[in-house]
TILUMMI-20781 format. One record per residue: x, y, z of N, C-alpha, C in turn. Coordinates in steps of 0.001 Angstrom, whole numbers, padded with zeros to 6 digits, always signed. Each point is the difference from the previous one (the first is absolute). Layout:
<recs>
XYZXYZXYZ...
</recs>
This chain:
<recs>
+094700+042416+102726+000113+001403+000389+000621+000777-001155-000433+001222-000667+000349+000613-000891+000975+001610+000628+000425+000407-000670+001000+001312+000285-000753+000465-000942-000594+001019+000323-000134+001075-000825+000249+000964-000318+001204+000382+000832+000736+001283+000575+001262+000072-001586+000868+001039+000250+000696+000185-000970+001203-000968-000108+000485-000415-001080+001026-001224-000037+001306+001227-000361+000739-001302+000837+001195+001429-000137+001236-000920-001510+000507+001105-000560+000568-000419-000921+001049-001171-000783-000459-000423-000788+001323-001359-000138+001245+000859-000467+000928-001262+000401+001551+000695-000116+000040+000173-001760-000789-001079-000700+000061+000542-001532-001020+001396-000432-000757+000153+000597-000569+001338+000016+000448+000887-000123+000516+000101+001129+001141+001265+000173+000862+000256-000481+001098-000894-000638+000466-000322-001324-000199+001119-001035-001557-000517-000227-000112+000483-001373-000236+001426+000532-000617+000191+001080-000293+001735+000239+001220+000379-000592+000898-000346+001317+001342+000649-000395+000844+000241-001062-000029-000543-000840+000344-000101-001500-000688+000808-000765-001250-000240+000333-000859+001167-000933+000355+001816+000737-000057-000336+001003+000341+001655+000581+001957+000472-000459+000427-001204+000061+001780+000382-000655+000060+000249-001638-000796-000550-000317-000095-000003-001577-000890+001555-000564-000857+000382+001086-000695+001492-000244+001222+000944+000306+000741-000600+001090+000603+001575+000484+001467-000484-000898+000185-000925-000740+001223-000013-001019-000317+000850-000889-001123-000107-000595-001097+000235-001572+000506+001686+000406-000276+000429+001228-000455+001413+000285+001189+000811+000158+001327-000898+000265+001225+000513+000011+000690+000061-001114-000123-001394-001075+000622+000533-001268-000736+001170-000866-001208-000008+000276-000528+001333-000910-000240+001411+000823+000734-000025+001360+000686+001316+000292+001535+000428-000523+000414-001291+000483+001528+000184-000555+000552+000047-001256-000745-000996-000684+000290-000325-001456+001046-001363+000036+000639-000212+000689+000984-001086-000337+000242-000174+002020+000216-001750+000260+000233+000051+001401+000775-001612-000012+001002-000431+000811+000763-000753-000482-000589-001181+001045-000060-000906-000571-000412-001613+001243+000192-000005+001459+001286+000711-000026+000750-000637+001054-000515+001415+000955+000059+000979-000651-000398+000582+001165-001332-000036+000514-001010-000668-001076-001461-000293+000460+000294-001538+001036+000640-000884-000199+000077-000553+000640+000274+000279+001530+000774+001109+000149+000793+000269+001268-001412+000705+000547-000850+000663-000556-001427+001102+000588-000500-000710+000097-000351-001367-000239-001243-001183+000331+000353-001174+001075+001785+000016+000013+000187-001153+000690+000057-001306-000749-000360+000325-001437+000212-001456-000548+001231-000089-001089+000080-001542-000597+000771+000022-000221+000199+000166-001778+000951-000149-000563-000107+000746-001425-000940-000895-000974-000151-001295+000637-000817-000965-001242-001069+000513+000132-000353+000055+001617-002032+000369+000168+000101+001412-001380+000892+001005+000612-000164+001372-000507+000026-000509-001905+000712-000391-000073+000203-000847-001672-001687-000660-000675-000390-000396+001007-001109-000804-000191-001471+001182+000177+000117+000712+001007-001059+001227-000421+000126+001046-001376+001475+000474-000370+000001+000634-000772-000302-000476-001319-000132-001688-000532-000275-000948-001137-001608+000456+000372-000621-000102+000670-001048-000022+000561-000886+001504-000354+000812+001177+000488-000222+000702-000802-000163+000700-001119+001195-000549-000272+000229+000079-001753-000434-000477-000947-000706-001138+000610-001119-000771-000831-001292+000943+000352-000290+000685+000744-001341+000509-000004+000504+000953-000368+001174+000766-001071-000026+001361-000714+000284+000826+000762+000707+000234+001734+000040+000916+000634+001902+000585-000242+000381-000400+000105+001740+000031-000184+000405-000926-001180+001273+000163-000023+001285-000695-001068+001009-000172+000843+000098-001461+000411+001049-000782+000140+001511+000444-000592+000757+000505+000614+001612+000077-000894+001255-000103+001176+000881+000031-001033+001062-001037+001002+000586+000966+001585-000793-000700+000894+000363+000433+001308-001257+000705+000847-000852+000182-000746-001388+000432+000347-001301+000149-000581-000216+001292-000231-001466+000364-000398-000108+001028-000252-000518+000331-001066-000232+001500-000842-001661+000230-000374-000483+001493-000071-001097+000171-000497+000035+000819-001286+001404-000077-000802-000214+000230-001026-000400-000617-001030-000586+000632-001309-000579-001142-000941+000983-000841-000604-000042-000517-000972+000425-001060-000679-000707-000710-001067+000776-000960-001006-000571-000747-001143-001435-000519+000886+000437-000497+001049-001540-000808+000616-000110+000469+001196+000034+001161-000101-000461+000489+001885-000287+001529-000231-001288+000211+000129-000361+001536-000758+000128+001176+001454+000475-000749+000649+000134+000852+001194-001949+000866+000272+000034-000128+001704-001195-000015+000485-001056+001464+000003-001054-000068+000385-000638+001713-000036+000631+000629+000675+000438+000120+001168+000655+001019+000835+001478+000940-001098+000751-001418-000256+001156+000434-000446+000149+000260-001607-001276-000308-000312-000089+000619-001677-001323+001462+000252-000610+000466+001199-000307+001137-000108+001190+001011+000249+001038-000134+000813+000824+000108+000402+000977+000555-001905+000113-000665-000776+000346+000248-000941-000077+000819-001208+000431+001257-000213+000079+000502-001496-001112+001046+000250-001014+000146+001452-001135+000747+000086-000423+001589-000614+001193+000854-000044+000272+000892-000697-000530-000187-001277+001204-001349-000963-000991-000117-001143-001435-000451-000524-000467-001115+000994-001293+000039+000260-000944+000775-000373+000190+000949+001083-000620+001037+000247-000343+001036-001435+001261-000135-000751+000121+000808-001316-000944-001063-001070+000192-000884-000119-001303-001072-000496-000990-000034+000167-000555+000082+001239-001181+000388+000616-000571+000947-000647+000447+001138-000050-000312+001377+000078-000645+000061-001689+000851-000674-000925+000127+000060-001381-001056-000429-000044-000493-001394+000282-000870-000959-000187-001119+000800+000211-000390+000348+001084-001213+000591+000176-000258+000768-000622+000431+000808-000691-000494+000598-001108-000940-000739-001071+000111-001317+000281-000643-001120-001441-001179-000743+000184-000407+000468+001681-000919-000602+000312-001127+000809+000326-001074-000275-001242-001260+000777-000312-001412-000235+001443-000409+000937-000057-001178-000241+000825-001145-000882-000051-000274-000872+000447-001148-001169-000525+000886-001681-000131+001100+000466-000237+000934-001004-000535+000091-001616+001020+000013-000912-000526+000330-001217+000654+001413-000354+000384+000853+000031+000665+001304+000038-000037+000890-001353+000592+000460-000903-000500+001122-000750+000833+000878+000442+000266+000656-000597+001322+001289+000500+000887+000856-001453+000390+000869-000055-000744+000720-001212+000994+000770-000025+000853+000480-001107+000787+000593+000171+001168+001648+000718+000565+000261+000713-001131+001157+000896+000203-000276+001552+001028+001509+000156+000260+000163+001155+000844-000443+001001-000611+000312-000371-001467-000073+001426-001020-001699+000151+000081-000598-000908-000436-001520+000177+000133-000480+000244+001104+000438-000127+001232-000347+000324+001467+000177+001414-000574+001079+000656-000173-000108+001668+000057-000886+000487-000991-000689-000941-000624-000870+000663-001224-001106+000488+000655-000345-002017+000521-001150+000388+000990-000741+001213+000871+001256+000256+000694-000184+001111+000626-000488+001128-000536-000189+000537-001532+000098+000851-000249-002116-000135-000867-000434-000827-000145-000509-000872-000754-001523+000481+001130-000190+000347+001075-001270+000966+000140-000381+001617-000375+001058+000243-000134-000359+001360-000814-000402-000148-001002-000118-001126-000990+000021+000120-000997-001813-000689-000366-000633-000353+001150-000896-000990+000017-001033+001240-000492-001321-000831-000179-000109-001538-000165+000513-000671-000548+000872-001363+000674+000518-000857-000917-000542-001525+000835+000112-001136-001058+000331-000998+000546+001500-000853+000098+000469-000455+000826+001023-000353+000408+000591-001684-000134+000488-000577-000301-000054-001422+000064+001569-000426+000133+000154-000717+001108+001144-000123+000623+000107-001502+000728+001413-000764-000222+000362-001000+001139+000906+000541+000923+000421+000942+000336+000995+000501+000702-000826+000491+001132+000297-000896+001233-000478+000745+000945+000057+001410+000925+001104+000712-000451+000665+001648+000693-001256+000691-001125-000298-000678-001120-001176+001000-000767-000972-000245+000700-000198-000798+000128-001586-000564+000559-000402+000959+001743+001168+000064+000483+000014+000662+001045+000205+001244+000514+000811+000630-001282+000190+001548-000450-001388+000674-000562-000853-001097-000723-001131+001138-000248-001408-000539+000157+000098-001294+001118-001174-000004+000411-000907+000674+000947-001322-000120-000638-000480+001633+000307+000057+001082+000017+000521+000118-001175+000320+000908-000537-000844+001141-001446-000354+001033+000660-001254-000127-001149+000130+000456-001352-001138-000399-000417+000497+000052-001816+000458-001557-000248+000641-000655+000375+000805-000974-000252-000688-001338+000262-000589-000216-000892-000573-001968-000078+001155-000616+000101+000243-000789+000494+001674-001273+000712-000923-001029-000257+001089-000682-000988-000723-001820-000395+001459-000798+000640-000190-000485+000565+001825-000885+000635-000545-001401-000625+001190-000118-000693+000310-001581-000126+000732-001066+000715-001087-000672-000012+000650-001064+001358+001262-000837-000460-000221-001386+000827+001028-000812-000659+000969-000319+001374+000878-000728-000143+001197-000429+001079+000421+001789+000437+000088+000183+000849+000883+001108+001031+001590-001194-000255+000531+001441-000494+001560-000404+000497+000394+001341+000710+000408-000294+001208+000484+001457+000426+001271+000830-000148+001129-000923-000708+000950+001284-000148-000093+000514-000926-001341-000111-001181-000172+000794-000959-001251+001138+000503-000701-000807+001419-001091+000933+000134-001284-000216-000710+000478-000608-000562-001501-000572-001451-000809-001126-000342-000652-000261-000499-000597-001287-000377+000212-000039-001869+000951-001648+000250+000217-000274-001431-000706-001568-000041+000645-000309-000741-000602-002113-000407-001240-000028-001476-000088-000707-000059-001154-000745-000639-001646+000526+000202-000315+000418+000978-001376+000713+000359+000678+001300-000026+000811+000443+000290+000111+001457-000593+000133+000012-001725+000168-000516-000527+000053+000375-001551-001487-000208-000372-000650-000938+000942-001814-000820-000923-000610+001542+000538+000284+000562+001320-000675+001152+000186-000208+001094-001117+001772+000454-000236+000620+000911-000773-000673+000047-001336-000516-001344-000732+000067-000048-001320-002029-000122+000150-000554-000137+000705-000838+000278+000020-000921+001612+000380+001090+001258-000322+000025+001107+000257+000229+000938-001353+000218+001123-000079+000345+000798-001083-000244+001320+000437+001223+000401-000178+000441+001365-000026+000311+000997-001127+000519+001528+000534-000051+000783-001371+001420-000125+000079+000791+000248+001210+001168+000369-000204+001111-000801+000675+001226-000808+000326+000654-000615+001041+001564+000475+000231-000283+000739+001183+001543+000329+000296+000716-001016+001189+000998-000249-000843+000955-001465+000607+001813+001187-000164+000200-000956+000921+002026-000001+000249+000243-001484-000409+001484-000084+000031+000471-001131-000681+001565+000342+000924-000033-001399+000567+001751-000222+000482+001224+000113-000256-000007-000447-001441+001204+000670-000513-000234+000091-001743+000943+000153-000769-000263+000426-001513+001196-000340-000532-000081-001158-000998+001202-000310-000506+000100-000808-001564+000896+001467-000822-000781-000694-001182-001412+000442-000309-000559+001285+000170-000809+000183-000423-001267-000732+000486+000115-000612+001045-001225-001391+000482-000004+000460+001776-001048-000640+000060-000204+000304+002003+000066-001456-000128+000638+000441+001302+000536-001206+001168-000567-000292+000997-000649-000929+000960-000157-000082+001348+000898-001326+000542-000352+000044+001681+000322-001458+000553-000769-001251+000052-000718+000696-000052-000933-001238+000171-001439-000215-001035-000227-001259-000259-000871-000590-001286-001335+000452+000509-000236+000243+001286-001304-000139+000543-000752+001614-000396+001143+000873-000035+000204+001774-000356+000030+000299-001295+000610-000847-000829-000105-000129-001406-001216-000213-000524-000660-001204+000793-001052-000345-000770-001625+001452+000160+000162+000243+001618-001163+000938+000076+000190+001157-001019+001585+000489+000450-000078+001018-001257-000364-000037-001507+000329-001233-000411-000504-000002-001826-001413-000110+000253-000721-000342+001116-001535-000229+000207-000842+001130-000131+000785+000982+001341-000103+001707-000450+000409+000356-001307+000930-000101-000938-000292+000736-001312-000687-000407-000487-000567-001337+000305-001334-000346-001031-001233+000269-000076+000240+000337+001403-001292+000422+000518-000455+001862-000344+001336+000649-000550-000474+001738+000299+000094+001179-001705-000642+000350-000110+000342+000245-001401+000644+000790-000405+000774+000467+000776+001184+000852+000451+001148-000255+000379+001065+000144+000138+001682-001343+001192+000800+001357-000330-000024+000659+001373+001313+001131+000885+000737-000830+000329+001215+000494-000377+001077-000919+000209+000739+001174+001058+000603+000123+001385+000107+001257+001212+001503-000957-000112+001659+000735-000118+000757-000963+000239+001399+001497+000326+000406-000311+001084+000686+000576+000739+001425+000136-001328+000820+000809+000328+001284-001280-000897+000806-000324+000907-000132-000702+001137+000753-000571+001072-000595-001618-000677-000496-000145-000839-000507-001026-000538+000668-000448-001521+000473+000706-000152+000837-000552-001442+001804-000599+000923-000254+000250+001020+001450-001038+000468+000001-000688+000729-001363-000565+000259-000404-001758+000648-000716-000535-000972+000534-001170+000646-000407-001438-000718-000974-000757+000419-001128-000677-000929-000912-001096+000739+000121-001263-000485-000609-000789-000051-000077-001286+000121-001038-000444-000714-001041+000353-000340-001386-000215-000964-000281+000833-000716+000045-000601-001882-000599+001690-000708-001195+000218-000005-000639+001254+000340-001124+000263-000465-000860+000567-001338+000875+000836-000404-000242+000801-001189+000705+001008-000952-000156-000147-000778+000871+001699-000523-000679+001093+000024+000981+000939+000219-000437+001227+000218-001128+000525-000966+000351-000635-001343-000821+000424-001496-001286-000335+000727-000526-001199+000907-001394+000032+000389-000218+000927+000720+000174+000957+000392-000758+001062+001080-000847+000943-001224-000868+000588+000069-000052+001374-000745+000618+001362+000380+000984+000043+001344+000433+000517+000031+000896-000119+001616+001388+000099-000799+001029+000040+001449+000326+001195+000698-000202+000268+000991+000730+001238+001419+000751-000441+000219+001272+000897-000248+001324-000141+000940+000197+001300+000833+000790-000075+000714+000388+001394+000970+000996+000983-000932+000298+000992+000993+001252+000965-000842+001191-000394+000263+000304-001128+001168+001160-000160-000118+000460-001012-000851-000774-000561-001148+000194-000994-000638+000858+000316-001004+001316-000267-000229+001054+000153-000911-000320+000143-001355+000667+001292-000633-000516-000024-001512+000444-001209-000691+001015-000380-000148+000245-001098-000770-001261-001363+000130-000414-000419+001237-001114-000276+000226-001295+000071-000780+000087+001120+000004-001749+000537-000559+000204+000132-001511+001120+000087-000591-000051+000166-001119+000375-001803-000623+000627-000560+000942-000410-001336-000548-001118-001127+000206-001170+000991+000680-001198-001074+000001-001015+000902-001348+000731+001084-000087-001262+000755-000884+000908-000366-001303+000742-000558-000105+001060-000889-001414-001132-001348-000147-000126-000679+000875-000866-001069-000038-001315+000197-000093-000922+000957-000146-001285+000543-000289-000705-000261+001394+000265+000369+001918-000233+000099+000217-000766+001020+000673-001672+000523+000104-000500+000833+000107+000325+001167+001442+000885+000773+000069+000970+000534+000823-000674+001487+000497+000197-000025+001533-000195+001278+000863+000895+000065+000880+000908+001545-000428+000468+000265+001481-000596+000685+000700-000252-000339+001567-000947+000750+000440+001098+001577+000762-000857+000838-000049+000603+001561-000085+000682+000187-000758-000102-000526-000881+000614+001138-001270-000928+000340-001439+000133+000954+000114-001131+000596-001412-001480-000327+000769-000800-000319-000947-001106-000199-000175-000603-001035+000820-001329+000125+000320-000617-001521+001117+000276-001092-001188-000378-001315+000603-000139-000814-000675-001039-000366-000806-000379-000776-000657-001325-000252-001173-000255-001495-000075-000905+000033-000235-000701-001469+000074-000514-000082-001648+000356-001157-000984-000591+000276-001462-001365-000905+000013-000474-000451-000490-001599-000679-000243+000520-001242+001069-000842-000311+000584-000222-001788+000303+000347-000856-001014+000406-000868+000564+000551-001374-000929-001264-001255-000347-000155-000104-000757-000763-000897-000212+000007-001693+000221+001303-000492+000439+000141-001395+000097-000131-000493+001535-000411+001326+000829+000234-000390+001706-001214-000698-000055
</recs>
């Protein structure tokens, strides 16, 4: 005799539901709050501080929070770039002043990369007025901000989904990337130190040098809430961009010591738009 009717759940089943639904609504509380301490997640779940200890490793390995002593934070860090919610959440004002600059540089007809930063999300946005363009992006908030959108050809690069970046990075995202070519690539960078970009992670490092190789152009869009964090992987010096955006609130001493080092320098709103000089020949 067979049952064919619905089987009702094993006690390890449910388990894992439950864990997975405590571990969403943890994820969803440190990046409202920004910082939330064990013990009191323990006391809202009923469990006890190891389980809560053991989801937040859990998370923190999938890039959603930072582990620190007594709880959980969604701020960034050497290895924790802090998530989309709480890095749109960040510096948007100056963004916005990046944004604004940038678009000025992007010609009609033009092929354009966008990578998976906040800063390039606000570019995006701005990036159908300016069409026809084509678009080429791993960041999924682009992919979804201007699909169908007209004027605008969208090429998305696949690859592993990681979601607290929102994006697709790995190994098939770079074979995609480098099998592409663009005119122009506007990227953000995590932090700046020493004249060099920083990220957290190798997997972000690597797509990005994939994108400058790929564009014959490299916008460098960089808040200066970014010259006082730190990362963990170098990517480049500034000298590789053909040209860096910073905001106005970026400290003179600042700007006058990356343009000491011959880096190609814009503040955006002040004086004149920005300029783009010939294409580079080695992309």
């Amino acid at each position: 005799m067979t049952d064919d009717g619905p089987r009702a759940a094993t006690p390890a089943a449910n388990d894992g539901l439950a864990a997975r639904d405590r571990r969403e609504g943890i994820r969803q509380r440190v990046a409202g709050e920004g910082f939330v301490q064990a013990k009191d997640l323990a006391a809202a779940y009923g469990v006890s501080l190891m389980t809560i200890h053991r989801d937040l490793d859990e998370l923190q390995s999938r890039g959603w929070l930072r582990k620190v002593r007594g709880g959980a934070t969604a701020e960034p860090s050497a290895v924790h770039h802090g998530d989309v919610r709480h890095r749109l959440q960040s510096m948007s004002e100056a963004k916005e002043q990046l944004a604004l600059a940038a678009e000025s540089l992007v010609e009609t007809g033009a092929s354009v990369m966008v990578d998976e930063s906040t800063t390039g999300l606000a570019l995006a946005g701005r990036l159908p007025a300016r069409g026809p363009l084509t678009v080429i992006t791993n960041f999924l908030a682009v992919v979804n901000l201007l699909a169908g959108e007209p004027g605008v050809d969208l090429v998305t690069l696949g690859g592993a989904y990681y979601p607290a970046y929102d994006a697709f990075l790995g190994l098939r995202t770079t074979e995609a990337i480098r099998s592409l070519h663009a005119d122009v690539l506007f990227m953000s960078t995590t932090a700046i130190t020493n004249g060099h970009c920083y990220h957290q992670s190798q997997e972000t490092v690597a797509v990005k040098r994939a994108l400058m190789e790929s564009a014959d152009r490299r916008v460098l869009l960089v808040d200066h809430g970014k010259f006082a964090k730190n990362g963990l992987y170098q990517l480049a010096p500034l000298t590789a961009f053909d040209l860096v955006i910073v905001d106005a609130g970026t400290p003179r001493p600042t700007v006058d010591g990356l343009r000491a080092l011959g880096v190609p320098l814009h503040v955006a709103g002040a004086g004149d738009p920005p300029a783009l000089g010939p294409a580079r020949t080695d992309s």
